[in-house]
C-alpha positions as CSV (number, residue, x, y, z in Angstrom):
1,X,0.0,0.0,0.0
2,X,3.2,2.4,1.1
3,X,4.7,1.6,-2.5
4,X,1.6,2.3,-4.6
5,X,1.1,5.5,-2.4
6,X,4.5,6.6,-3.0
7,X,4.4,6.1,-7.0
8,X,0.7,7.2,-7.7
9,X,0.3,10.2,-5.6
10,X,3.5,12.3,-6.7
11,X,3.0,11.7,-10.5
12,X,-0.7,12.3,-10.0
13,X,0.1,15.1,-8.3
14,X,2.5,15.9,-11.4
15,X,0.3,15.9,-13.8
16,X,-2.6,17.9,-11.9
17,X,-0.4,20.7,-11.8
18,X,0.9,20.3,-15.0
19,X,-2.7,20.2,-16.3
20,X,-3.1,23.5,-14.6
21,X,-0.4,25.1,-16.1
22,X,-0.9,24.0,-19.6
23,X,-4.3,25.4,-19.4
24,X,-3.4,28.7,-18.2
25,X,-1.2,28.3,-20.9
26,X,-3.6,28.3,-23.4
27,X,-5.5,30.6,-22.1
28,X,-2.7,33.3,-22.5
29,X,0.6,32.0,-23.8
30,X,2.4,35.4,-23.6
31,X,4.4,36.8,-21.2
32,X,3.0,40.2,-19.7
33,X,4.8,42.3,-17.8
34,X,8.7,43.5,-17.7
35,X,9.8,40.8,-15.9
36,X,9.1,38.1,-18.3
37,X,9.4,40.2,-20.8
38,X,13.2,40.6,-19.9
39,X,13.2,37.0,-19.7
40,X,11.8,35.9,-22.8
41,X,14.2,38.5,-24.5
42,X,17.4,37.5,-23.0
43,X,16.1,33.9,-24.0
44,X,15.6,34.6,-27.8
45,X,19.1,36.6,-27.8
46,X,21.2,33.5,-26.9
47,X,19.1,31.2,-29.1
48,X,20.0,33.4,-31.7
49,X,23.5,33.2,-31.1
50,X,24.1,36.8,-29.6
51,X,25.0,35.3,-25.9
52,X,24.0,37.3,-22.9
53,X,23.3,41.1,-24.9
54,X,20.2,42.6,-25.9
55,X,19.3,45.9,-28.0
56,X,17.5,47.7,-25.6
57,X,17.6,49.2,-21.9
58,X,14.4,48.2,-19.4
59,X,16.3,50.5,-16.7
60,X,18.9,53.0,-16.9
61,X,20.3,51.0,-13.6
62,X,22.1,48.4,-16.0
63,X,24.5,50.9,-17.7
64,X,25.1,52.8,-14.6
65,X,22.2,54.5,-14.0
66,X,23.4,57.0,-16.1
67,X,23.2,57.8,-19.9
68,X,26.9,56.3,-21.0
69,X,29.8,58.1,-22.1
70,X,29.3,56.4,-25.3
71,X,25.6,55.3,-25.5
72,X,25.6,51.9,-27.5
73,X,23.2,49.4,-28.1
74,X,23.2,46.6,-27.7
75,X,24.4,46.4,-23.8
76,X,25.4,43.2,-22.0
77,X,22.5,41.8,-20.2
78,X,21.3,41.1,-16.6
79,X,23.1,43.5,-14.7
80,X,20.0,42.9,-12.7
81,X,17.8,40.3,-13.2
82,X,19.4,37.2,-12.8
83,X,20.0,34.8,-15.9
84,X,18.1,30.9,-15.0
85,X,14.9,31.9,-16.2
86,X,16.0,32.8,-19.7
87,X,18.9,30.0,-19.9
88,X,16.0,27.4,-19.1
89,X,13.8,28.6,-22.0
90,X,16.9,28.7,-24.3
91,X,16.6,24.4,-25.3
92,X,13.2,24.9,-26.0
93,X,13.4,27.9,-28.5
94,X,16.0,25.7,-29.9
95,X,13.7,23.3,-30.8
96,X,10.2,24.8,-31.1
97,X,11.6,28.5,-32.5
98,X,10.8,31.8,-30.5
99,X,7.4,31.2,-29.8
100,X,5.4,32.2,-26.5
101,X,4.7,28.4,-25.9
102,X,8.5,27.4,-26.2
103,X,9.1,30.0,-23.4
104,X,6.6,29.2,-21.0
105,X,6.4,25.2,-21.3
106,X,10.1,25.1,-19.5
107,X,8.8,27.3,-16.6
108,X,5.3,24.8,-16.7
109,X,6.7,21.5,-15.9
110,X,9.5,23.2,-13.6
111,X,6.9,24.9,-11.5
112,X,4.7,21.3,-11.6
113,X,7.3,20.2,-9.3
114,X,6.3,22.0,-6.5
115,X,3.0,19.8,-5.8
116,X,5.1,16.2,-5.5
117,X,8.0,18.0,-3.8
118,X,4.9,19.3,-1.5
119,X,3.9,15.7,-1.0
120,X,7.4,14.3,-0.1
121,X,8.2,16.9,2.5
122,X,5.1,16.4,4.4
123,X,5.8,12.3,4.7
124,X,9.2,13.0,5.5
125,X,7.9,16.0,8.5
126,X,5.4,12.5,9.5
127,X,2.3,14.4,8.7
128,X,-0.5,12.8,7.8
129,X,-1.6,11.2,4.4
130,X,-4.6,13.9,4.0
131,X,-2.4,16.7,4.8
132,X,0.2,15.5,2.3
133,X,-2.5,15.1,-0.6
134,X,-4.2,18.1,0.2
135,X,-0.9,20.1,0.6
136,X,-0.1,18.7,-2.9
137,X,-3.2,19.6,-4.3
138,X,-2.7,23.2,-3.2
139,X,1.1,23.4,-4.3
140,X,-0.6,22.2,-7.8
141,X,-3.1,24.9,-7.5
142,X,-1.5,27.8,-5.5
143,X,-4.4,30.2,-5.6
144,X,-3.6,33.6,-5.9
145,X,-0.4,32.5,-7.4
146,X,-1.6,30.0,-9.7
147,X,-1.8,32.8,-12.6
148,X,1.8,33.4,-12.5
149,X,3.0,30.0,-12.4
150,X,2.6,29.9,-16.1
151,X,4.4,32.8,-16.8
152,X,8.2,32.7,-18.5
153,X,10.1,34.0,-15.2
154,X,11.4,32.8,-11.5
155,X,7.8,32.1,-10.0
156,X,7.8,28.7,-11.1
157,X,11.6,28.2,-10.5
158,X,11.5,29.8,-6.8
159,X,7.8,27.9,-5.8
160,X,9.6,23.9,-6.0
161,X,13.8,25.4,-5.6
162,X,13.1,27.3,-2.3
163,X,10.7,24.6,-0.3
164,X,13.5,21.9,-1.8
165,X,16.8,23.7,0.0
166,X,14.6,24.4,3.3
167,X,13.9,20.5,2.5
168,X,17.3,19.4,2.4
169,X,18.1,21.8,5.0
170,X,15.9,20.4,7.7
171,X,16.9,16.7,6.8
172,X,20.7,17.8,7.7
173,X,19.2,18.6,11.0
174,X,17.8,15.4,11.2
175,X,21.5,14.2,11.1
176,X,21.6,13.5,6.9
177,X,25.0,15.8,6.2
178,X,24.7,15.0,3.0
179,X,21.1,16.7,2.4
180,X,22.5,19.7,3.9
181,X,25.4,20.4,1.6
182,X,23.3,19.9,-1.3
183,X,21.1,22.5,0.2
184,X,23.8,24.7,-1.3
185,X,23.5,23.8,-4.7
186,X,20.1,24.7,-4.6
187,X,20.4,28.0,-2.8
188,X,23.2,28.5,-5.4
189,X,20.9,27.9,-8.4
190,X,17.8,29.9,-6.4
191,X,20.9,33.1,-6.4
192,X,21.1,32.2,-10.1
193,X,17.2,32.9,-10.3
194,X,17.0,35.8,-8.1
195,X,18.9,38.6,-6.3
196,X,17.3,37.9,-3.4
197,X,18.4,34.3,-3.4
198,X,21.5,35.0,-1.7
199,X,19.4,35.4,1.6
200,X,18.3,31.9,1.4
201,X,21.8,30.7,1.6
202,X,21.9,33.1,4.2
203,X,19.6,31.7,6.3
204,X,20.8,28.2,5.8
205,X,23.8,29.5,7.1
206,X,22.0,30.7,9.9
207,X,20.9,27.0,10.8
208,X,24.0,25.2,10.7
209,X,25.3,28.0,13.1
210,X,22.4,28.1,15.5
211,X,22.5,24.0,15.2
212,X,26.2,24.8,16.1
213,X,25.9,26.9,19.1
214,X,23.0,24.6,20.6
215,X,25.4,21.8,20.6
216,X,28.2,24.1,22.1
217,X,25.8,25.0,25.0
218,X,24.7,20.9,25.7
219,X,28.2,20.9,26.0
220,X,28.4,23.0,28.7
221,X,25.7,22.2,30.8
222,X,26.1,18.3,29.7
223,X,26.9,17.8,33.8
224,X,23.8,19.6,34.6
225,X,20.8,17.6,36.2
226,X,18.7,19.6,33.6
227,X,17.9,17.8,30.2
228,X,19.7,18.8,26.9
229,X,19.6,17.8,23.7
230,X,22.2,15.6,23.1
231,X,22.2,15.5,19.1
232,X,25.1,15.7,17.0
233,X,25.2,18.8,15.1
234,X,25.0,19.6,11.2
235,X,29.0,18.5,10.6
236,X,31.4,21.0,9.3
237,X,32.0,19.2,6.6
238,X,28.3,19.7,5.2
239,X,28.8,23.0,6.1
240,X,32.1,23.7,3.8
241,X,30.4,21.2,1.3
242,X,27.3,23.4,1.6
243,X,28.8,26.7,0.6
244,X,31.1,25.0,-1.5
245,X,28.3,24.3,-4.0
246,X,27.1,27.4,-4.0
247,X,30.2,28.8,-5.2
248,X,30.1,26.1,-8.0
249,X,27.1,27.6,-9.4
250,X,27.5,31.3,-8.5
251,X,31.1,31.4,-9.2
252,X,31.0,31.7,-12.4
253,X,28.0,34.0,-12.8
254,X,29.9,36.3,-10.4
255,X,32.9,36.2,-12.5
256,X,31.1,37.4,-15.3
257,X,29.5,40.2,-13.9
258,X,33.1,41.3,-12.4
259,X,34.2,40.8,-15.9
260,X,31.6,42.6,-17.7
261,X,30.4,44.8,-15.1
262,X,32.9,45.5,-12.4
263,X,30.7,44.0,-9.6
264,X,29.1,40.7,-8.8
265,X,25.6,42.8,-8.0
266,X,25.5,46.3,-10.7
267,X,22.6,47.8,-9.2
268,X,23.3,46.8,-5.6
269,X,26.4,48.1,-5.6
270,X,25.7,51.3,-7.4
271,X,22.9,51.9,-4.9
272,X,20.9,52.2,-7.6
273,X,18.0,49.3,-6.2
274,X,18.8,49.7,-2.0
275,X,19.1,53.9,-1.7
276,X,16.5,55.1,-3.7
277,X,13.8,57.2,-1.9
278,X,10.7,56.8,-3.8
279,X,10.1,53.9,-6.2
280,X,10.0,57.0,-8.5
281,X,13.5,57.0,-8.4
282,X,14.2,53.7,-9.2
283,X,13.3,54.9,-12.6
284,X,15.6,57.9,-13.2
285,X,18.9,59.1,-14.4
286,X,18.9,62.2,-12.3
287,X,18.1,61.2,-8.5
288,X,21.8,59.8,-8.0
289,X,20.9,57.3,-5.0
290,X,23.8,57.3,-2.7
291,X,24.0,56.4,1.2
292,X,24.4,59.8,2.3
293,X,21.3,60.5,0.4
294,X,19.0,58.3,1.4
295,X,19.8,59.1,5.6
296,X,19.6,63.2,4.4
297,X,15.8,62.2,4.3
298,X,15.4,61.6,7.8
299,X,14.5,58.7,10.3
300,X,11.0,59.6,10.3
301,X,11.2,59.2,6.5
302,X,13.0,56.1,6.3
303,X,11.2,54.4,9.2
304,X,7.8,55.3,7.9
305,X,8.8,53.5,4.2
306,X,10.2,50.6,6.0
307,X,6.9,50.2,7.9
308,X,5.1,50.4,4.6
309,X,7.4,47.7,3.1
310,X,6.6,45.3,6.2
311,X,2.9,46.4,5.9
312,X,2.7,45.8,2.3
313,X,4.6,42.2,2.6
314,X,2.2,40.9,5.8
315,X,-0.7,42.1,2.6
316,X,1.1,40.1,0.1
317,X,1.7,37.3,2.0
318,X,-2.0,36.6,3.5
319,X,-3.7,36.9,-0.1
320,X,-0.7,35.3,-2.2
321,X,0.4,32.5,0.0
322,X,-2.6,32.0,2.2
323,X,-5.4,33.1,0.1
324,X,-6.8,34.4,3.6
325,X,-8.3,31.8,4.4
326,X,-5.8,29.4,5.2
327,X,-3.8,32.1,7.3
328,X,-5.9,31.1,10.6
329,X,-5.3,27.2,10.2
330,X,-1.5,28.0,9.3
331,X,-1.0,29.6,12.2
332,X,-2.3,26.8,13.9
333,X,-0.2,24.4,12.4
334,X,3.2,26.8,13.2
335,X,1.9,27.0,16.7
336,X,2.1,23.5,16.8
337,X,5.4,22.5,14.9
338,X,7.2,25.5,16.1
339,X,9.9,23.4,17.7
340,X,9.8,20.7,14.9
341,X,13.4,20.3,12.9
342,X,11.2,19.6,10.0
343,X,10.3,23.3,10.0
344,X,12.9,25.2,11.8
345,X,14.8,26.0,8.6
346,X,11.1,27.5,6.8
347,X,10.8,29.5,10.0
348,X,14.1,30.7,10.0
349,X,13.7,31.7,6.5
350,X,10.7,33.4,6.5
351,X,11.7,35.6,9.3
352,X,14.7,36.2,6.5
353,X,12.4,37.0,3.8
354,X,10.1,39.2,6.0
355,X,13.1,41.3,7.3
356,X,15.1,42.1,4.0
357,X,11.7,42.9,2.4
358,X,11.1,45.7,4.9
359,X,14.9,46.6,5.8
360,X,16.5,46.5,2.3
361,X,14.2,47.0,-0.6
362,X,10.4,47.6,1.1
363,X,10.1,50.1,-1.7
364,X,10.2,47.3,-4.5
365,X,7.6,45.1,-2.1
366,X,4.3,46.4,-4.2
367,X,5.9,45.9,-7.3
368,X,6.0,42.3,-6.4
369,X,9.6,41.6,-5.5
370,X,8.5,40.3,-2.1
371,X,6.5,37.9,-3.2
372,X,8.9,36.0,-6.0
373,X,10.9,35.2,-2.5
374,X,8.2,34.3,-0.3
375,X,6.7,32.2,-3.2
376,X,8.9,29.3,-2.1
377,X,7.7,29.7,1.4
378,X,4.2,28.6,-0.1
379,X,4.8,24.5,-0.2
380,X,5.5,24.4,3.4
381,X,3.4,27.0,4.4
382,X,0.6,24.4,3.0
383,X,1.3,21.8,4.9
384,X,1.1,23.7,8.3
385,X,-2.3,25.2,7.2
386,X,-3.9,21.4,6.4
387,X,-2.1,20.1,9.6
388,X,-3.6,23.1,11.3
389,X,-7.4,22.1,9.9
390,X,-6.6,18.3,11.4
391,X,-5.8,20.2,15.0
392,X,-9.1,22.3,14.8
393,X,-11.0,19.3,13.9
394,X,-10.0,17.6,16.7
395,X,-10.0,20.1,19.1
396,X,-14.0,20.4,18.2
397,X,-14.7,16.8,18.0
398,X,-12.8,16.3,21.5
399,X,-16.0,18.0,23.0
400,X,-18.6,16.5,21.1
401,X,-18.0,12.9,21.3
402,X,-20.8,11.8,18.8
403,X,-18.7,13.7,16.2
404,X,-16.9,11.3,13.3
405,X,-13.4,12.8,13.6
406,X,-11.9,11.2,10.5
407,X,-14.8,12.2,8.3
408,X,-14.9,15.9,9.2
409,X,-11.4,15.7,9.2
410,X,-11.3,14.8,5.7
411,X,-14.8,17.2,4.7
412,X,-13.2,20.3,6.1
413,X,-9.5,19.5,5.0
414,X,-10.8,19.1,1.4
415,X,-13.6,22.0,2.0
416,X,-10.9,24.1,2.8
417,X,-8.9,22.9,-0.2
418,X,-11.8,23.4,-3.0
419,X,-12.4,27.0,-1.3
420,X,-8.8,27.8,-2.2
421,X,-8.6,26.3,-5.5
422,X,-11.6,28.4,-6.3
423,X,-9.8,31.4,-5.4
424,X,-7.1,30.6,-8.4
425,X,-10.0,31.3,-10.5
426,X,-11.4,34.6,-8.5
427,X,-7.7,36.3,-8.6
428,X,-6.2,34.5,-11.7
429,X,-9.1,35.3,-14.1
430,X,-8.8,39.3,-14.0
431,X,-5.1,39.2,-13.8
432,X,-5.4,37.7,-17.1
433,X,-7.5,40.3,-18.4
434,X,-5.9,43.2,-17.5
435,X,-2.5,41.3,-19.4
436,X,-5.1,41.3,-22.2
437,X,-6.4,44.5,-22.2
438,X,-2.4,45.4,-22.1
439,X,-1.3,43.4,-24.7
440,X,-4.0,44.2,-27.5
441,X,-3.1,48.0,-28.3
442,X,1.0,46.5,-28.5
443,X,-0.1,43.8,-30.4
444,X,-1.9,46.7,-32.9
445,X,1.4,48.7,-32.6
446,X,3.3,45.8,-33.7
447,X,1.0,45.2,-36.7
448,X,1.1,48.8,-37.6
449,X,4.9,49.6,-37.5
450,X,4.8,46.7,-40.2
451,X,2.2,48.0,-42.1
452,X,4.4,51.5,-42.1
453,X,7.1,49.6,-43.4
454,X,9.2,51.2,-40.0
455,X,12.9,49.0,-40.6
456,X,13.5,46.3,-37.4
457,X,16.6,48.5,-36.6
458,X,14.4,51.4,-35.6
459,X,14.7,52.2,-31.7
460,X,11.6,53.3,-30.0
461,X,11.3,55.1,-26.7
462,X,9.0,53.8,-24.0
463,X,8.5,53.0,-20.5
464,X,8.7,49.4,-21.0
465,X,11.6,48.9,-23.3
466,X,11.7,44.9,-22.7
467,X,7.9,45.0,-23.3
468,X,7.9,46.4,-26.8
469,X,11.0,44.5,-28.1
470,X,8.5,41.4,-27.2
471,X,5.6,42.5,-29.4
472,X,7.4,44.1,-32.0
473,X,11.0,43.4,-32.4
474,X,12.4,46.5,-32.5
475,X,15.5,47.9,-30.0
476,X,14.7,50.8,-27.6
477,X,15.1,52.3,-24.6
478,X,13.5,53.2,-21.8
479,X,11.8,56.7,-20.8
480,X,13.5,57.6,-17.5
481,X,11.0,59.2,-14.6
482,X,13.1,62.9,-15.3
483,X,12.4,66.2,-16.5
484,X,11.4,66.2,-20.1
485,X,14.7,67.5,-21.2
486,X,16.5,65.0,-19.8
487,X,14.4,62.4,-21.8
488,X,15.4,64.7,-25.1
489,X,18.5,63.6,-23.8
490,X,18.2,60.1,-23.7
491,X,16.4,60.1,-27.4
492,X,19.3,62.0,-28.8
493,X,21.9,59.9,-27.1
494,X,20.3,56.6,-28.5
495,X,18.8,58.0,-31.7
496,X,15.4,57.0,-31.0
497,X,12.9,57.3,-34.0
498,X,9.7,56.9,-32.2
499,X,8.3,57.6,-29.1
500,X,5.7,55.0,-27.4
501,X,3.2,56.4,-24.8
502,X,0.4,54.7,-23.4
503,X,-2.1,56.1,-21.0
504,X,-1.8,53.5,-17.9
505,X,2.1,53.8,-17.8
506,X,4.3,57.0,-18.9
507,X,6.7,58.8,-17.5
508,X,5.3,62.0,-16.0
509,X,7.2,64.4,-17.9
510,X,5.5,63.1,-21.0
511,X,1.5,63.5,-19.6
512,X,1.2,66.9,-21.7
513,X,2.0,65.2,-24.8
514,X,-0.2,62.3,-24.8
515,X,-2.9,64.7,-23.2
516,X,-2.1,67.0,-26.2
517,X,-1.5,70.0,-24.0
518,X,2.1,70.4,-25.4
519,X,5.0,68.5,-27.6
520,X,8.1,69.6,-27.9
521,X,9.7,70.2,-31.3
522,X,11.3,67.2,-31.6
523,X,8.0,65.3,-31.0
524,X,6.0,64.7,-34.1
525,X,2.6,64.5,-34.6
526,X,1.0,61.3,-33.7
527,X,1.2,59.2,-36.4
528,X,-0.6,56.2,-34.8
529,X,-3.1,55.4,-31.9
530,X,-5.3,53.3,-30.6
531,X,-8.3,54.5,-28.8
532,X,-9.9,53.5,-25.5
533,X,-13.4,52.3,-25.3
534,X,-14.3,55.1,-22.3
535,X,-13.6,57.7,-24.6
536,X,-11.1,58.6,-22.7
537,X,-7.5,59.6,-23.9
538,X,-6.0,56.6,-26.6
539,X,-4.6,53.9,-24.8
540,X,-1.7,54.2,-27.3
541,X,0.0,56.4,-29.3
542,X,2.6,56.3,-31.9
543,X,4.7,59.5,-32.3
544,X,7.9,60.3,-34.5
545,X,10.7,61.1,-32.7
546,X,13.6,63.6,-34.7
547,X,16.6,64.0,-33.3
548,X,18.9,64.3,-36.7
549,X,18.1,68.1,-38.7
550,X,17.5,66.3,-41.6
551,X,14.7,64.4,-40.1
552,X,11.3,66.5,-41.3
553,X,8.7,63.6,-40.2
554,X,8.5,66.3,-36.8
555,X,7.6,69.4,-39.0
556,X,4.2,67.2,-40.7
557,X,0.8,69.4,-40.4
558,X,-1.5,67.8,-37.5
């Protein structure tokens, strides 16, 4: 029975979330937002032979935060967002050509993962074979989340990585050295995924030492009458192993980045992603985010955005990883497996996660950089929330004795489950509409600039750079969040030929033009748009861009 559980439930767990992600999938194939777009991007560049360069700027952050010396295009990539999302697409494009399905299949059946992984950690933590199904089922169906798990970034590499090296991590505590040091690979390859995945190494390192200074201290006191526990500790061998395979996968990613860059993190080091203060800023070449600046603001200041960052992460966290509902019951379950080695390393974790979201970057929390960290905190945190429905259960059936325990153990653990499932749909099904509703006036862009006959070498200015190379091809650079004259500068630096705006997302400066209230001379006309169905201003608009004297297209009539 044992052996038929431990072969049918993981691969039907498999293939449920496979299912899932095949469907959303079809549903919307494309990536839709900067993120994945970057990813896709970077992808398609190395498939077509150019290596790790791309021919346009997302941020002004990955050549210095500055316009260059000597603007060029194209620039080396990832300067900031790390390189495993796009390398994992890279076989498939190979193979299927630069479609949206080849970049989103590799992420699919990585992120499927997550629900068997799910299963295995709760029979290893000796929790129940309901709680391990239905924790399964909602790692296969991570409500809120669910909708992302599709898309061609690090959700779907961070859900089943994270949970594994807090896995392995808590089975070195249970004496298995060898679990631990391959802990490090996989906080290695997390790091490879994400900035922020150096904190997961960080907080394994925080376990072995804890782990270390426990035994130090039954040491001491092993003559007292007092009872300590006697266990061996993590070995330093795992330890050096440990961090010894991290280097083997971050090595040489880091010496790339001194190569190219000058610094294993660009924009950490620059201060361009820790010292900003407004997310405002983030998006400019004129704030110059140093240290000194960021303290000038004031404690009041910087305590009141760090408070904000926490705030906004606690909001994240209860809707994306607990769908509300299961926040009560996981609570519960913590409660109750707060001294369990099985969990110590999750715990130790998320207090990481929770303090660098609202200490380092809380600024870049509700633009969703908390939540790719804390999605790998989501298998786990499944597992405590069905072990905490068992314990409610029982606590209410231990004072009605007429009650079937096991039966409205199972109805309320599977209630609890269908409830959350359902909420995949009530978050996921808007998401996907607003990507549409995004996507449809680029799409028309994309068509038109190919009706106009504009060449593929043509760089257009936008706020989302990364974006519009998806949909259309063509190079470009970002509009930085500056004065209007500064963005002249930026379009004369790169020789931009047209200028993107859309209504939901431009840079401030530009709000006249798009409203019509005043262009500048080197602003043409507009010369495409598409209109909004309030009435409203267009949702897009095409407009020439002249920046050589011999360029007239500016000068046309309205």
């Amino acid at each position: 029975m044992l052996r038929s559980e431990t072969v049918r439930t993981p691969i039907a767990l498999f293939v449920l979330a496979l299912l899932v992600r095949l469907a959303l999938i079809a549903i919307y194939p494309d990536a839709a937002y900067p993120d994945s777009y970057y990813y896709v991007d970077v992808a398609r560049a190395i498939a077509a032979g150019h290596g790790l360069n791309v021919d346009f700027i997302w941020i002004f952050a990955e050549v210095g935060n500055r316009i260059p010396d000597v603007p060029t295009l194209p620039i080396p990539s990832n300067a900031h967002w790390l390189p495993l999302a796009s390398l994992v697409q890279v076989p498939f494009i190979a193979v299927l050509g630069p479609t949206a399905v080849a970049s989103a299949l590799p992420l699919a059946i990585i992120g499927s993962l997550a629900a068997p992984l799910t299963w295995a950690i709760a029979r290893d933590a000796r929790a129940t074979p309901l709680v391990a199904v239905t924790a399964g089922v909602l790692s296969a169906v991570p409500a809120a989340a669910t909708v992302f798990m599709a898309q061609p970034e690090n959700f779907a590499i961070m859900h089943p990585l994270v949970a594994a090296a807090i896995w392995a991590t808590a089975r070195g505590l249970k004496g298995d050295n060898r679990a631990f040091a391959f802990a490090g690979l996989l906080a290695g390859l997390a790091s490879l995924g994400r900035n922020d995945g150096v904190f997961l190494g960080a907080a394994i390192g925080l376990v072995w030492f804890a782990d270390r200074l426990r035994w130090l201290r039954s040491r001491r006191g092993s003559g007292s009458w007092v009872h300590v526990e006697d266990r061996r500790p993590i070995s330093l061998a795992a330890a050096v192993g440990c961090l010894a395979l991290f280097l083997l996968v971050m090595g040489p990613w880091w010496a790339r980045q001194l190569a190219v860059f000058g610094s294993i993190s660009p924009t950490s080091s620059s201060g361009a992603a820790l010292w900003i203060r407004t997310i405002s800023e983030w998006n400019s070449i004129t704030a110059e985010p140093s240290l000194q600046r960021f303290l000038d603001q004031g404690p009041g200041a910087i305590v009141a955005s760090r408070l904000a960052g926490l705030w906004s992460a606690i909001g994240n966290f209860v809707v994306v990883i607990g769908s509300v509902v299961l926040i009560p019951f996981m609570l519960i379950g913590a409660i109750e497996r707060a001294r369990s080695r099985d969990f110590t390393p999750w715990f130790v974790y998320t207090g990481v996660v929770f303090l660098t979201a609202t200490l380092l970057y809380p600024l870049h929390v509700p633009g969703g950089a908390f939540i790719h960290s804390a999605i790998g905190l989501a298998p786990h945190a499944a597992i405590l929330s069905m072990e905490g429905v068992v314990i409610f259960v029982g606590w209410f059936a231990a004072r009605r004795r007429t009650w079937d325990e096991r039966g409205a153990t199972g109805f309320l653990a599977w209630g609890v489950v269908v409830l959350v499932v359902a909420t995949a749909a009530v978050f996921g099904r808007p998401v996907q509409q607003a990507w549409d509703e995004n996507r449809q006036p680029r799409i028309a862009l994309a068509a038109e600039l190919d009706r106009m006959a504009v060449p593929s070498t043509d760089r257009l200015l936008s706020i989302d750079a990364a974006g519009f190379k998806y949909w259309t091809g063509r190079p470009g650079v970002v509009t930085p969040n500056d004065p209007i004259d500064t963005i002249e500068a930026v379009a004369r630096a790169y020789g931009t030929r047209w200028l993107v705006l859309e209504r939901d997302d431009a840079a401030l400066a530009l709000a006249p033009v798009l409203k019509g209230e005043n262009r500048p001379a080197w602003i043409g006309p507009p010369a495409f748009s598409v209109p909004a169905s309030d009435g409203g201003l267009p949702r897009l608009v095409l407009y020439p861009v002249c920046t050589a004297v011999d360029d007239l297209r500016c000068q046309a009539s309205e």
